[in-house]
C-alpha angles and dihedrals in degrees: 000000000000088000090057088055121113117246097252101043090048097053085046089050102043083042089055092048095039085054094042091055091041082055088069093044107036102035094179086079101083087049096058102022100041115099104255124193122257096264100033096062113296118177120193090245092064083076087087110004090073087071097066101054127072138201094223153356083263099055094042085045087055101044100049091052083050091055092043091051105053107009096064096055098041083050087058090049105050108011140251092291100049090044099049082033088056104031085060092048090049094043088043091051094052096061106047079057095058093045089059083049104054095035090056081047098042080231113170107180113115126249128229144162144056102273098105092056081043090060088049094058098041083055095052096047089046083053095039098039101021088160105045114116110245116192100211110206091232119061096010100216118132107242133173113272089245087050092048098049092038087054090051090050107042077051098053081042091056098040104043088051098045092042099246130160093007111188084064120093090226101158086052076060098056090042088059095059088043084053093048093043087054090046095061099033095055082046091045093049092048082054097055120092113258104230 
């Protein structure tokens, strides 16, 4: 399985599992690598560092199914550079989404994780691949990858404006897609014809 994983993909995923592990070890990196809002200690870096640490075996769990998932297969699309090219974009996007949103809360907690670059990719394989089958794990019932992605987002919509689930960046997840839409449709603009 790990050896049939594209280049990109694999050093994203061993990344993600070595941090997680220096988390335990090396506390402080949460306090200097965690996206922190405007006012609460942000650092320019933490537009990409928050995405390698996690808040738990679960989220990590999630999110690297998430990269494996999609992020193979759009590796083997479009290549190692679009896809690194286009997971930082959406990672990058995410937080500076979740920055707006703290800084119009006054929120000061802290954001971490992957799942902003995940959504990203989820949006890009449903755009790439609209009609591909995707199984989710709950419920599992086998939907088309648009309906999929369209279903995650309308969820993270909902819950980020009704509050629900705090504790979860949804509206980072939803900037990751953003950052991902505008990705392909600046690429796919440079590939039309200019008449």
């Amino acid at each position: 399985m790990f050896s049939r994983l594209e280049p990109t993909v694999r050093a994203l995923l061993i990344a993600n599992l070595l941090i997680f592990a220096a988390e335990w070890l090396l506390p402080s990196l949460f306090n200097d690598f965690a996206l922190w809002p405007l006012a609460a200690g942000f650092q320019p870096w933490q537009l990409v560092s928050y995405a390698f640490l996690h808040g738990g075996i679960a989220h990590l769990a999630f999110n690297m199914i998430g990269l494996v998932s999609f992020g193979n297969e759009l590796e083997q699309y479009w290549g190692s550079k679009r896809l690194l090219t286009f997971y930082t974009a959406s990672v990058v996007t995410a937080a500076l989404t979740q920055l707006a949103v703290t800084s119009s809360l006054s929120d000061i907690a802290p954001t971490v994780g992957a799942s902003g670059g995940i959504y990203g990719l989820l949006l890009g394989f449903a755009m790439m691949f609209p009609n591909r089958k995707v199984v989710p794990l709950i419920p599992p019932i086998p939907m088309p990858a648009w309906l999929f992605a369209v279903i995650f987002a309308g969820l993270e919509l909902y819950l980020g404006v009704t509050g629900t689930a705090a504790g979860i960046a949804h509206f980072a997840h939803l900037g990751g897609m953003i950052g991902g839409w505008i990705m392909i449709r600046r690429w796919r603009r440079r590939a039309s014809p200019i008449y």
